[in-house]
N, C-alpha and C positions, 0 to 999 in steps of 0.2 A: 603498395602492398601486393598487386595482383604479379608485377613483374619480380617480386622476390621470390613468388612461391611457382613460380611457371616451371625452374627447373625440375621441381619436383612432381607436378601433376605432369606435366610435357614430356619431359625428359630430354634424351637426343635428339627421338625424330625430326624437334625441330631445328634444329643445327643443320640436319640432311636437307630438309624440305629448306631452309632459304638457301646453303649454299649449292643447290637443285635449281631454284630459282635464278639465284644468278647465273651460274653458268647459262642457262638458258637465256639470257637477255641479253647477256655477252656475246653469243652466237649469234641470235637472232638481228643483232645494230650492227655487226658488224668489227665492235670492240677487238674481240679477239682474233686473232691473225695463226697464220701456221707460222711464221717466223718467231712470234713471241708466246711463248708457254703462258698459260693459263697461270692468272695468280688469283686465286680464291679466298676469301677472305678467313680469318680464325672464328667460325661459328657458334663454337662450344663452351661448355661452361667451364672448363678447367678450372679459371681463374675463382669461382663461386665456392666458397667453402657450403658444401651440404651439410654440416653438422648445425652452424650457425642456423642456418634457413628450417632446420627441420626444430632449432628449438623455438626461432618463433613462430612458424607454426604450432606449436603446440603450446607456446602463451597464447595465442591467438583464444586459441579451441581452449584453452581452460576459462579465457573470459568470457564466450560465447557461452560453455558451458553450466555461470555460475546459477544458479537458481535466482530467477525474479522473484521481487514479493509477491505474494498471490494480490491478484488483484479483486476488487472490492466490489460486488457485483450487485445493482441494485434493481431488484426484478419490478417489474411496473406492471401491474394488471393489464392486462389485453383487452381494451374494449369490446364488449360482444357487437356484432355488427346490428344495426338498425333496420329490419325487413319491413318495417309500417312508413306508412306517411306521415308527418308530421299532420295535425289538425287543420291546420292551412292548406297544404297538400290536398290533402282528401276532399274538402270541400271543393277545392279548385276544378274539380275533374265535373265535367259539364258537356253536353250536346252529345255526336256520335262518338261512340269509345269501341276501341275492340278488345278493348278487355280494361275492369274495375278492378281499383286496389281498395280496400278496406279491413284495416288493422294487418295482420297478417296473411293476410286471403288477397288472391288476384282469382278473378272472374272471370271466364270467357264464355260466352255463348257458342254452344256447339250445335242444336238442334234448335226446332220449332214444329210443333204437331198440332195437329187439330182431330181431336177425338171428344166430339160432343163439344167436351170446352177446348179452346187453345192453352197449352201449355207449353214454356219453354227449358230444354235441358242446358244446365252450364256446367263448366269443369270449375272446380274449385283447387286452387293451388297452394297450399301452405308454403309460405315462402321462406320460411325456418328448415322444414324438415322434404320440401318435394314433394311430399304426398299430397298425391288430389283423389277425389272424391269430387262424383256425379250428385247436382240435385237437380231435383227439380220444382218447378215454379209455375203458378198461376196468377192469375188478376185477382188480386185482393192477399193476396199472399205477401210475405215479409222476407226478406233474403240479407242477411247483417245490418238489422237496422231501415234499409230501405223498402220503402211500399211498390210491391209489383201491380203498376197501373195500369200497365197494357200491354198487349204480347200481339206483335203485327202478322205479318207473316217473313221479312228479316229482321226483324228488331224488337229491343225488349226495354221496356222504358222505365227506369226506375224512379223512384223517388225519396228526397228526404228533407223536409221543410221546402227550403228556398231551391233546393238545387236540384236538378234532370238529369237525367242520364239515360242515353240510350245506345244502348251494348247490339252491335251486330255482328252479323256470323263471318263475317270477309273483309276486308278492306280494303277489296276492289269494288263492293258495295257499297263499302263506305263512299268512295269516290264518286260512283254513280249518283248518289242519294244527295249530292249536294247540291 
């Protein structure tokens, strides 16, 4: 199919450009002599009827052309992504953390001050929307469920039932602290 329709996208130049070629390969091996004249071979498309070629081109192009059925398109709800832990998850999350997930919220410990009482500042990160919000916390205080029990001077120890958690501000301190 491709070499039917080359006369017509190509045209002659390709005729020139091989017997360009040849000659040049002729010359170059040696082939050709000055005693015997060049014989070049017939390039061209003379012998190609272009009325034939240009009408199957264009059956071509009208079967390319025909209209497909529409095709039947069956849309599927996009699961919303999942920002929480599963309940197993979140429990799991125990010893130094440098940062708490619970429900939609991740927690990081950003400060620790001692003004009379020790209290601790955390960034609070909605993890649906990005927006966070500064709180703040003391011992005996409550932060998503868990009991704030103690506020060190890097770390902040939460609780909830069976499980501990102690959030600090680096985790190159974490390292240290083990």
């Amino acid at each position: 199919m491709a070499v039917k329709t080359a006369p017509l996208l190509i045209g002659s130049g390709l005729g020139f450009t091989l017997a360009l070629c040849w000659v040049t390969v002729q010359l170059l091996t040696g082939s050709a002599s000055d005693a015997s004249p060049l014989k070049v071979p017939d390039f061209s498309y003379k012998n190609v009827e272009k009325k034939v070629l240009s009408t199957e081109v264009f059956q071509l192009y009208a079967e390319y052309k025909k209209e497909l059925p529409p095709a039947s398109v069956v849309s599927q709800p996009t699961p919303e992504p999942n920002y929480s832990l599963s309940a197993e998850q979140e429990s799991a999350q125990q010893g130094l953390l440098d940062q708490l997930r619970s429900g939609e919220f991740s927690y990081q410990l950003t400060g620790i001050f001692s003004e009379g009482q020790a209290f601790a500042v955390l960034r609070q990160t909605n993890l649906r929307t990005g927006e966070t919000v500064t709180k703040r916390v003391q011992p005996g205080g409550e932060l998503d469920g868990y009991q704030v029990t103690q506020v060190g001077h890097r770390t902040l120890t939460l609780e909830r039932g069976q499980q501990k958690v102690e959030l600090v501000m680096f985790k190159a301190i974490q390292k240290e602290m083990r």
